[in-house]
C-alpha positions as CSV (number, residue, x, y, z in Angstrom):
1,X,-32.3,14.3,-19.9
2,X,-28.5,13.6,-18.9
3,X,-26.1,15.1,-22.1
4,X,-24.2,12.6,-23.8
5,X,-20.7,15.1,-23.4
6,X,-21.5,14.9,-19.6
7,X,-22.9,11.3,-18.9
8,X,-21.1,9.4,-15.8
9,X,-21.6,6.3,-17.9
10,X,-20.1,7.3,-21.6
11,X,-17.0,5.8,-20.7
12,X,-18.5,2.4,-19.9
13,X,-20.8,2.8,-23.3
14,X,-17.9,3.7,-25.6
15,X,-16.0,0.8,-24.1
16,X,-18.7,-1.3,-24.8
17,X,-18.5,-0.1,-28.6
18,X,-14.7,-0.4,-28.8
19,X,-15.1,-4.2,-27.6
20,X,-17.7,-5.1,-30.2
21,X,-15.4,-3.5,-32.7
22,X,-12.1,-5.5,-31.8
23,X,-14.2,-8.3,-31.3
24,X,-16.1,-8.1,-34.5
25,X,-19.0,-7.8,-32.7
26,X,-19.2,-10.8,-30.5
27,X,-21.0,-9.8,-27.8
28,X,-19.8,-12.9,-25.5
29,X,-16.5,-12.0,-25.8
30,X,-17.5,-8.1,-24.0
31,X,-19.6,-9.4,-21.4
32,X,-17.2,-7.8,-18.9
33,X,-17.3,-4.0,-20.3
34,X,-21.1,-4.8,-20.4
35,X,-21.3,-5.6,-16.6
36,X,-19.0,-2.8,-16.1
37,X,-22.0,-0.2,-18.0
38,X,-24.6,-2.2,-16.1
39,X,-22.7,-1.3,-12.4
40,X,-22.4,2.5,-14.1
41,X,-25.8,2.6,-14.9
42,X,-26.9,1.0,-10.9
43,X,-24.8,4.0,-9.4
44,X,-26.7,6.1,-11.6
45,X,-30.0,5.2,-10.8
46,X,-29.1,5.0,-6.8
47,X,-27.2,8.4,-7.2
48,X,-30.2,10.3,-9.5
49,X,-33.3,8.0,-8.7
50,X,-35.6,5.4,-10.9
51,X,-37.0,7.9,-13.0
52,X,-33.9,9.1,-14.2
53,X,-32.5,9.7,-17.8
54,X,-29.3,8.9,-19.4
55,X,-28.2,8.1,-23.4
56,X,-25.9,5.6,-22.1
57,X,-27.7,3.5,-19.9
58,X,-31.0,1.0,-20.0
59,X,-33.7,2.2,-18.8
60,X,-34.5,1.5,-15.4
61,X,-36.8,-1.4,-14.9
62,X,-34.7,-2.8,-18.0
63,X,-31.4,-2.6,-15.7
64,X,-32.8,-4.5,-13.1
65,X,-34.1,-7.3,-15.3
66,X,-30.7,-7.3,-17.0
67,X,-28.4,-7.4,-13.7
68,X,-31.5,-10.2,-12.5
69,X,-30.7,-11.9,-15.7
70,X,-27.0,-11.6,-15.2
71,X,-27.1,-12.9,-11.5
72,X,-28.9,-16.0,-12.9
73,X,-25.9,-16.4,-15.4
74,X,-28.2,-15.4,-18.3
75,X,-26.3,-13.9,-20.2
76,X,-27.5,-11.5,-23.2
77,X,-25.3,-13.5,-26.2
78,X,-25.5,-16.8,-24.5
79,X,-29.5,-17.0,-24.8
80,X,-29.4,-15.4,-28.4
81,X,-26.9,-18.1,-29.8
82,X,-28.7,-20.9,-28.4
83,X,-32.2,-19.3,-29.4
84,X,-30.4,-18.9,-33.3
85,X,-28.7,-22.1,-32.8
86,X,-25.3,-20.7,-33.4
């Protein structure tokens, strides 16, 4: 398992983290840092292979759903604000 003091991806994580803060925690409005953790977490998985481990990333057959999902224009928030009715 990766260590969090040494994951490639921390930066993208904590980024993630700092958005949802400013943005008191909107997740639409951090969909960019969030593709930005996804294409960390690709590399990753490309670099170390599928069966991989990191604190900071998806697992993943989770990623590729969620860059699928993404490609579609499904994004995460979107689907959860219409499913709430927000």
């Amino acid at each position: 398992m990766s260590n969090i003091n040494s994951d490639p991806c921390k930066p993208e994580a904590c980024a993630i983290q700092n958005c949802l803060q400013t943005n008191g925690y909107n997740e639409a409005k951090c969909t960019k840092v969030i593709d930005q953790l996804y294409l960390c977490c690709k590399q990753f998985y490309e670099k170390n292979g599928k069966e991989s481990t990191s604190v900071c990333c998806p697992k993943f057959n989770l990623l590729q759903l969620k860059l699928k999902q993404r490609e579609l224009g499904s994004i995460d928030a979107e689907l959860i604000s219409h499913r709430t009715g927000r």
